[in-house]
PDB file of N, CA, C and O in Angstrom:
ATOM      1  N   UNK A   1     188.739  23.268 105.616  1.00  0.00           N
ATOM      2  CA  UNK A   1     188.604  23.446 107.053  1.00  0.00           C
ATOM      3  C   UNK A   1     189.906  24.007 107.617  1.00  0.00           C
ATOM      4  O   UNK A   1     191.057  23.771 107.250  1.00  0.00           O
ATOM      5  N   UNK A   2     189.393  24.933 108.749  1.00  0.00           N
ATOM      6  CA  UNK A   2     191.075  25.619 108.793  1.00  0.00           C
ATOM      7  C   UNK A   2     191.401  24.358 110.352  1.00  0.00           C
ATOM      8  O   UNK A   2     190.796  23.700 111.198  1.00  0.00           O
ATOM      9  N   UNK A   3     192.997  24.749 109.801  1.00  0.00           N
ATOM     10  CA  UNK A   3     193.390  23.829 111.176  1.00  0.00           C
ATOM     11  C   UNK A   3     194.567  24.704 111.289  1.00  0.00           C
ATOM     12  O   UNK A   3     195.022  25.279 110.300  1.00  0.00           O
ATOM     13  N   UNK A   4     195.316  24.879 113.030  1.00  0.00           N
ATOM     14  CA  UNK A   4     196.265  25.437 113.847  1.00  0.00           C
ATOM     15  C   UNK A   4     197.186  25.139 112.931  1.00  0.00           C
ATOM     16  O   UNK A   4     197.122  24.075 112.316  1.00  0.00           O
ATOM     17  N   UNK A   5     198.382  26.239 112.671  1.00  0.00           N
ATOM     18  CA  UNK A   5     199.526  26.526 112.545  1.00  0.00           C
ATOM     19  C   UNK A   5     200.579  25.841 113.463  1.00  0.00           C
ATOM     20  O   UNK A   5     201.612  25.255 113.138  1.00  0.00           O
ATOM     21  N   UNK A   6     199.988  26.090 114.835  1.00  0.00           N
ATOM     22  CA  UNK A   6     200.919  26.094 115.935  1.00  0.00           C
ATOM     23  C   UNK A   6     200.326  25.310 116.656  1.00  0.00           C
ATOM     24  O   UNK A   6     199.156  25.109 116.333  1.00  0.00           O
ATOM     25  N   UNK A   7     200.853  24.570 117.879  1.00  0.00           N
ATOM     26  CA  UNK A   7     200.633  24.317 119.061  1.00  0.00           C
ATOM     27  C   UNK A   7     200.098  25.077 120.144  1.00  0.00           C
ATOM     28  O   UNK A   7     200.831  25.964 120.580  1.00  0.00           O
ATOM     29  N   UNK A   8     198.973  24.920 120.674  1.00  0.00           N
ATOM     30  CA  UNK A   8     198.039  26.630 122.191  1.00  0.00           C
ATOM     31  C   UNK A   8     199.041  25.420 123.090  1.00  0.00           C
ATOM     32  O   UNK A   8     199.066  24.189 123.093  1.00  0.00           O
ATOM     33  N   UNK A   9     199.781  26.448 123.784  1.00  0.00           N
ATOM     34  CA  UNK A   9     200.232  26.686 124.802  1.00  0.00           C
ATOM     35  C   UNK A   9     199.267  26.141 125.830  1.00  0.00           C
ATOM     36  O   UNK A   9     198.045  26.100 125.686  1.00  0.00           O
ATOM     37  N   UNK A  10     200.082  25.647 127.090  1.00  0.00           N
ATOM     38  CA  UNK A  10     198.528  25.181 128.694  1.00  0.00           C
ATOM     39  C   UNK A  10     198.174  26.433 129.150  1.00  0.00           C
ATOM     40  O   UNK A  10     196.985  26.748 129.202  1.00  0.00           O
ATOM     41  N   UNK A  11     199.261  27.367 129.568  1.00  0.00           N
ATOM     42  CA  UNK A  11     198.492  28.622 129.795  1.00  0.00           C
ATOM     43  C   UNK A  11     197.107  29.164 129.013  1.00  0.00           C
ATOM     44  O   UNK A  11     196.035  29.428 129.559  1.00  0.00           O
ATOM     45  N   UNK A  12     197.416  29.253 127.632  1.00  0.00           N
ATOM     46  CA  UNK A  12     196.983  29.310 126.569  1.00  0.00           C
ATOM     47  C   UNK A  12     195.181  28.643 126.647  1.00  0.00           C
ATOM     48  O   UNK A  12     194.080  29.192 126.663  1.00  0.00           O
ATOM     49  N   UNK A  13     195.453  27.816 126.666  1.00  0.00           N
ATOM     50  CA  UNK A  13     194.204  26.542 126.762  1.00  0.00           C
ATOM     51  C   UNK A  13     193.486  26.409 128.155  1.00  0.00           C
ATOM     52  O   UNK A  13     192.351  25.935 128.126  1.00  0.00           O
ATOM     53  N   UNK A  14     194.071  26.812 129.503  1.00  0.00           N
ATOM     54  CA  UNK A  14     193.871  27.092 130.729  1.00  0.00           C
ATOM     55  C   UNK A  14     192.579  28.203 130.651  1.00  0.00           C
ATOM     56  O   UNK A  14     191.364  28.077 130.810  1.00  0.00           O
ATOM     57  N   UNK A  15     193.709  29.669 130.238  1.00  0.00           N
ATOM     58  CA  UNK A  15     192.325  30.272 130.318  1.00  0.00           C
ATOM     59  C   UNK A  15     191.171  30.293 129.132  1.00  0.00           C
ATOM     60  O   UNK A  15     190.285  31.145 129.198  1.00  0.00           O
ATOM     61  N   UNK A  16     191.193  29.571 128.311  1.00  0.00           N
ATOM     62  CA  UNK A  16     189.952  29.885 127.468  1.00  0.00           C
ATOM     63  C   UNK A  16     188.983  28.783 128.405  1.00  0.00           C
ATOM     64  O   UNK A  16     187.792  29.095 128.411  1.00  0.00           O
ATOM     65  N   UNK A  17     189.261  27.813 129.019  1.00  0.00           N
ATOM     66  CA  UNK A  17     188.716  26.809 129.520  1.00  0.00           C
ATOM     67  C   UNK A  17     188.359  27.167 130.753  1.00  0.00           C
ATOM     68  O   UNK A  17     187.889  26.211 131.370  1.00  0.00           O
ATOM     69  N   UNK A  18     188.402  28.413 131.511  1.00  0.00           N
ATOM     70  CA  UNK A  18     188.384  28.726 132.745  1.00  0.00           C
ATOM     71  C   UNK A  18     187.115  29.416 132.862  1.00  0.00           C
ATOM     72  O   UNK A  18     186.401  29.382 133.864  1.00  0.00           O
ATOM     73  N   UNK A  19     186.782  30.270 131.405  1.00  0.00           N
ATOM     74  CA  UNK A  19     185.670  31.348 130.922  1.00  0.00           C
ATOM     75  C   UNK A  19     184.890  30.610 130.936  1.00  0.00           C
ATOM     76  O   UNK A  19     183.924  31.372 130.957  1.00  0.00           O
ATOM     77  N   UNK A  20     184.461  29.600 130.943  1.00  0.00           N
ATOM     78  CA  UNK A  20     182.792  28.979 130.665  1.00  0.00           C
ATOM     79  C   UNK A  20     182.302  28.757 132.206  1.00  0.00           C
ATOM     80  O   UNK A  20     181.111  28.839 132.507  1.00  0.00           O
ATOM     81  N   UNK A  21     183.424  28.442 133.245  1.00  0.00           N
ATOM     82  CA  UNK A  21     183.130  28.106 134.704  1.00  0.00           C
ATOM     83  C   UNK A  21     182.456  29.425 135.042  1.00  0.00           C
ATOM     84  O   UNK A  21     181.554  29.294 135.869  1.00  0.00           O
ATOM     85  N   UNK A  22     182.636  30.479 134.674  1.00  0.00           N
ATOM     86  CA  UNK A  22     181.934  32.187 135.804  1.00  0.00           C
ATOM     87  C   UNK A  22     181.306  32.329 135.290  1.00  0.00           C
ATOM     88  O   UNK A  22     181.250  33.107 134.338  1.00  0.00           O
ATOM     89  N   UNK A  23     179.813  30.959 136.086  1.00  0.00           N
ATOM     90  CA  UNK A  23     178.432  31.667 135.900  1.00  0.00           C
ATOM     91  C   UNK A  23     178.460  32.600 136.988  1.00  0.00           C
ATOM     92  O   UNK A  23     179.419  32.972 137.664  1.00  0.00           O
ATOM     93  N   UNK A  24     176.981  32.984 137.057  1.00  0.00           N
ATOM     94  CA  UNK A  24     176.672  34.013 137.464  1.00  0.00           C
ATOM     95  C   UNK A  24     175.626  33.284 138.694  1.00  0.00           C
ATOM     96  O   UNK A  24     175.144  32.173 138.474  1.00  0.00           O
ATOM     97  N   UNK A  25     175.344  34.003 139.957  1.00  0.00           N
ATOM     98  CA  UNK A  25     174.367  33.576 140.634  1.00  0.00           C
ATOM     99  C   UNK A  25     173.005  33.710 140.263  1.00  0.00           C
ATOM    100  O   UNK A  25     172.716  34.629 139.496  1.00  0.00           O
ATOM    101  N   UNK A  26     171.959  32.808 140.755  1.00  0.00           N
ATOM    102  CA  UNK A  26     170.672  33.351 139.932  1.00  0.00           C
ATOM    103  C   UNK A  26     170.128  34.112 140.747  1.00  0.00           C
ATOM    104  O   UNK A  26     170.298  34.208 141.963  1.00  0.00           O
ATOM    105  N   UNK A  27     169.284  34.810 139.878  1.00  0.00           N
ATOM    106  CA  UNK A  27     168.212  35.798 140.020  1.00  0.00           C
ATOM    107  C   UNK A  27     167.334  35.408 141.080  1.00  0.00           C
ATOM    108  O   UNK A  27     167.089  34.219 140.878  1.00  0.00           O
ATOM    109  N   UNK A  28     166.747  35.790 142.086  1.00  0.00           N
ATOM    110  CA  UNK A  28     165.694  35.588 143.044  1.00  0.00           C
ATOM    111  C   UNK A  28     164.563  36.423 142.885  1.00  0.00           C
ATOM    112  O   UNK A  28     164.650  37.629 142.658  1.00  0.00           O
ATOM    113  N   UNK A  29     163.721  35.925 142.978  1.00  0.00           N
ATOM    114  CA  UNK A  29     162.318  36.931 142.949  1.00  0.00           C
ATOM    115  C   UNK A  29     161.072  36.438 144.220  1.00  0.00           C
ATOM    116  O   UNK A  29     160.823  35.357 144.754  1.00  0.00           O
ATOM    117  N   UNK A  30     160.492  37.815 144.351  1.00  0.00           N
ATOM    118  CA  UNK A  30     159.726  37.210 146.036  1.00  0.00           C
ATOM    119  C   UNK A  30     158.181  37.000 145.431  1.00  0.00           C
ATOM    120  O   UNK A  30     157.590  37.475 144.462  1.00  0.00           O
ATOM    121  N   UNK A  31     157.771  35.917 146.634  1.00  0.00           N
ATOM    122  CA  UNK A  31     156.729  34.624 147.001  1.00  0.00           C
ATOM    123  C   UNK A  31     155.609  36.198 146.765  1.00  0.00           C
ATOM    124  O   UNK A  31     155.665  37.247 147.407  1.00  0.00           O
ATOM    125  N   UNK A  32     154.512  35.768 145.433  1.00  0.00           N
ATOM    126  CA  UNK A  32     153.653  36.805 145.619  1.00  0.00           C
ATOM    127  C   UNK A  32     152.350  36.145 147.222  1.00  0.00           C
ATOM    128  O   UNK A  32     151.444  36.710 147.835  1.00  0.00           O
ATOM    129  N   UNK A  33     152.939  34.812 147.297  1.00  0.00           N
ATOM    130  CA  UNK A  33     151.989  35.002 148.767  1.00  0.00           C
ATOM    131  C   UNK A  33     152.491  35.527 149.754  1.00  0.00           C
ATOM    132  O   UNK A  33     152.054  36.513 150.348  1.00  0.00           O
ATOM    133  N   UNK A  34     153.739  34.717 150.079  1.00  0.00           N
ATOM    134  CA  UNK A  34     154.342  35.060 151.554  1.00  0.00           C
ATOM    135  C   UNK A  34     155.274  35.808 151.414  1.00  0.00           C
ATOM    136  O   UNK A  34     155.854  36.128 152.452  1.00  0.00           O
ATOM    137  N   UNK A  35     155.813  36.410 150.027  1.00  0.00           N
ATOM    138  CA  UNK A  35     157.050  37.314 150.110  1.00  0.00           C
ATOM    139  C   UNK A  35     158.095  37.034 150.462  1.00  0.00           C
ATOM    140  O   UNK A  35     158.780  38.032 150.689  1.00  0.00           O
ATOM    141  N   UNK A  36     158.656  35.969 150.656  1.00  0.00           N
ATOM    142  CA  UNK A  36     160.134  35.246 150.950  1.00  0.00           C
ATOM    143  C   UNK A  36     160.486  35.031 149.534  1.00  0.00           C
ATOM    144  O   UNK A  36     159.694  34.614 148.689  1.00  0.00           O
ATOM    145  N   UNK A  37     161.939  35.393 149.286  1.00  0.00           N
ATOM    146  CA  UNK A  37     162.810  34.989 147.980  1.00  0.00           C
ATOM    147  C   UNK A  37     162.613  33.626 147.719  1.00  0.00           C
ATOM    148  O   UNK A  37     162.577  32.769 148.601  1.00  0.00           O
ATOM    149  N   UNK A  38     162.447  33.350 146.155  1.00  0.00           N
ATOM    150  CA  UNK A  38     162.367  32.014 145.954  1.00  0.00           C
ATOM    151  C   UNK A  38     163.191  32.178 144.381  1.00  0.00           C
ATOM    152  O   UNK A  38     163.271  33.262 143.803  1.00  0.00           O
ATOM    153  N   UNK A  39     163.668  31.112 143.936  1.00  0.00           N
ATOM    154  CA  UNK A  39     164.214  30.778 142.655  1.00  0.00           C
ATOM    155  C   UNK A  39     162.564  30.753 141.553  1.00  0.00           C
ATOM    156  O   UNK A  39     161.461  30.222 141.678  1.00  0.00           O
ATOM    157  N   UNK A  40     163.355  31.822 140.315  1.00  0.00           N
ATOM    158  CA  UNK A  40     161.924  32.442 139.380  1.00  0.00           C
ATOM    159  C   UNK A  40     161.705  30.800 139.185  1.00  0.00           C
ATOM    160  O   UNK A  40     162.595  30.131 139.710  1.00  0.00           O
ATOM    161  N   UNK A  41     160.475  29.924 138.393  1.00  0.00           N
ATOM    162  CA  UNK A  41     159.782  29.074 138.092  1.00  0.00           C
ATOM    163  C   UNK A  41     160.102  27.731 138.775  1.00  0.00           C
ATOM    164  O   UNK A  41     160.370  26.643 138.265  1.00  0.00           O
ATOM    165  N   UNK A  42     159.994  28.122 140.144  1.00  0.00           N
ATOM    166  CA  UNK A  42     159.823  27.285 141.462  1.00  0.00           C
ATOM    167  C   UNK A  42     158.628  26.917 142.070  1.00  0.00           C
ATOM    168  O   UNK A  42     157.636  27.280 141.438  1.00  0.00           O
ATOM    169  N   UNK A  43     158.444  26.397 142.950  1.00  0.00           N
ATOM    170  CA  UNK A  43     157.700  26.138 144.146  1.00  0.00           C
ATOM    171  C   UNK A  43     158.161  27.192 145.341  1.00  0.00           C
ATOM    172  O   UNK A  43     159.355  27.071 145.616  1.00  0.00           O
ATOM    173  N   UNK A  44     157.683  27.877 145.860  1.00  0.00           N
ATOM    174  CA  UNK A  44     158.116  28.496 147.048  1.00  0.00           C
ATOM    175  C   UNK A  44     158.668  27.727 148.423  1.00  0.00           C
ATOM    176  O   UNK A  44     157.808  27.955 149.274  1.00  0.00           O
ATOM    177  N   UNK A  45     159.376  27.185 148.816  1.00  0.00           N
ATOM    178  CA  UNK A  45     160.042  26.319 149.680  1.00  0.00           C
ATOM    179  C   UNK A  45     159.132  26.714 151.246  1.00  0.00           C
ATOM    180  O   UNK A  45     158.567  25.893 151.968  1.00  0.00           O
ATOM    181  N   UNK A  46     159.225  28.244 151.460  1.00  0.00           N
ATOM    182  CA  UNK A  46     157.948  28.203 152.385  1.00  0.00           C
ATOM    183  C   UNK A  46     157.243  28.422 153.063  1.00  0.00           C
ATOM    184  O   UNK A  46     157.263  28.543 154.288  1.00  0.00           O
ATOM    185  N   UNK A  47     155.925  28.569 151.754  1.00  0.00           N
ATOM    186  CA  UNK A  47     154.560  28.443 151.670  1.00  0.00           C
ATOM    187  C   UNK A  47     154.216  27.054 150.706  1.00  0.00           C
ATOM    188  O   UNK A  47     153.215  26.396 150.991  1.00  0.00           O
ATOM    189  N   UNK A  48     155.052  26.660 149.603  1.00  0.00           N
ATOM    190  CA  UNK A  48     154.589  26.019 149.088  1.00  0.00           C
ATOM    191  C   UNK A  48     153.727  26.033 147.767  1.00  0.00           C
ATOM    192  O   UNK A  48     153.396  24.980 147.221  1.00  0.00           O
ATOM    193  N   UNK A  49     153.361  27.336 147.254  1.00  0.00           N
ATOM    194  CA  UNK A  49     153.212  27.681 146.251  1.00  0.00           C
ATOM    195  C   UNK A  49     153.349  28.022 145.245  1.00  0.00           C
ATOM    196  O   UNK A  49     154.173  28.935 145.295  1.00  0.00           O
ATOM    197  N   UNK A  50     152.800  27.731 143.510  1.00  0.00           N
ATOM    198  CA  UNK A  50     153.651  28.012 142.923  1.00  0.00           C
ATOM    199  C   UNK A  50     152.334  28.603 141.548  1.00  0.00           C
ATOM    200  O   UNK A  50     151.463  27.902 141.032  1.00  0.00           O
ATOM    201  N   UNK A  51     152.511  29.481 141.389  1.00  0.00           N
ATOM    202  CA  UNK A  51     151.337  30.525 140.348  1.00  0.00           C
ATOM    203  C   UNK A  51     150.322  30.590 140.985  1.00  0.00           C
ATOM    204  O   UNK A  51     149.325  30.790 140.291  1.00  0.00           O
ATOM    205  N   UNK A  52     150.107  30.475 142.363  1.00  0.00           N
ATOM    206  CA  UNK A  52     148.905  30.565 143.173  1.00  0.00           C
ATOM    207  C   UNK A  52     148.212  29.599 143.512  1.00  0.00           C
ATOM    208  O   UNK A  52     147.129  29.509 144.090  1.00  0.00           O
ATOM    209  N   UNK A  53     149.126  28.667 142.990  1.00  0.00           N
ATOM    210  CA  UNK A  53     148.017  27.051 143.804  1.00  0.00           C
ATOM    211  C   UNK A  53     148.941  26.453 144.503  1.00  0.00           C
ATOM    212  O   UNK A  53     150.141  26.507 144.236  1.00  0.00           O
ATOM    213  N   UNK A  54     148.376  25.764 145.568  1.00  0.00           N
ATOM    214  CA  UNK A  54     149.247  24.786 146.263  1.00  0.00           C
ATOM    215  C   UNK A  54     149.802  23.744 145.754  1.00  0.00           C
ATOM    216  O   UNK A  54     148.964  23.150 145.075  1.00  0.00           O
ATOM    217  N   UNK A  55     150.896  23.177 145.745  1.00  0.00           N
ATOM    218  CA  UNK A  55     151.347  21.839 145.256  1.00  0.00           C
ATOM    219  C   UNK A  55     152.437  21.395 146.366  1.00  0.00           C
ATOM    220  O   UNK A  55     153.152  20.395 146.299  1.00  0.00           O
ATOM    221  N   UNK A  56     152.408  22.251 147.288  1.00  0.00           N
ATOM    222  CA  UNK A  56     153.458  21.390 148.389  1.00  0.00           C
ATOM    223  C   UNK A  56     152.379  20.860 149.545  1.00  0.00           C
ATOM    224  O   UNK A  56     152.777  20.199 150.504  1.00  0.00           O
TER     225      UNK A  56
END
């Protein structure tokens, strides 16, 4: 098993640890009833629908 030579530096260790935080915003896609943006495999907040049936 390999193991460090050296000591990582905080700078060092800072940014590799910084890269996993920048997600990304999500994707929106529109209400095929009412056409308002909703988050993909949601409920539509509102109409209330979600693959064409009501559940709100």
């Amino acid at each position: 098993m390999g193991v460090p030579k050296r000591r990582q530096s905080h700078s060092r260790t800072s940014k590799r640890r910084s890269e996993w935080r920048k997600i990304e915003k999500p994707g929106l896609v529109e209400c095929p009833q009412c056409h308002e943006l909703k988050m993909p495999h949601r409920a539509c907040l509102a109409c209330g629908y979600y693959k064409g049936k009501s559940v709100m």
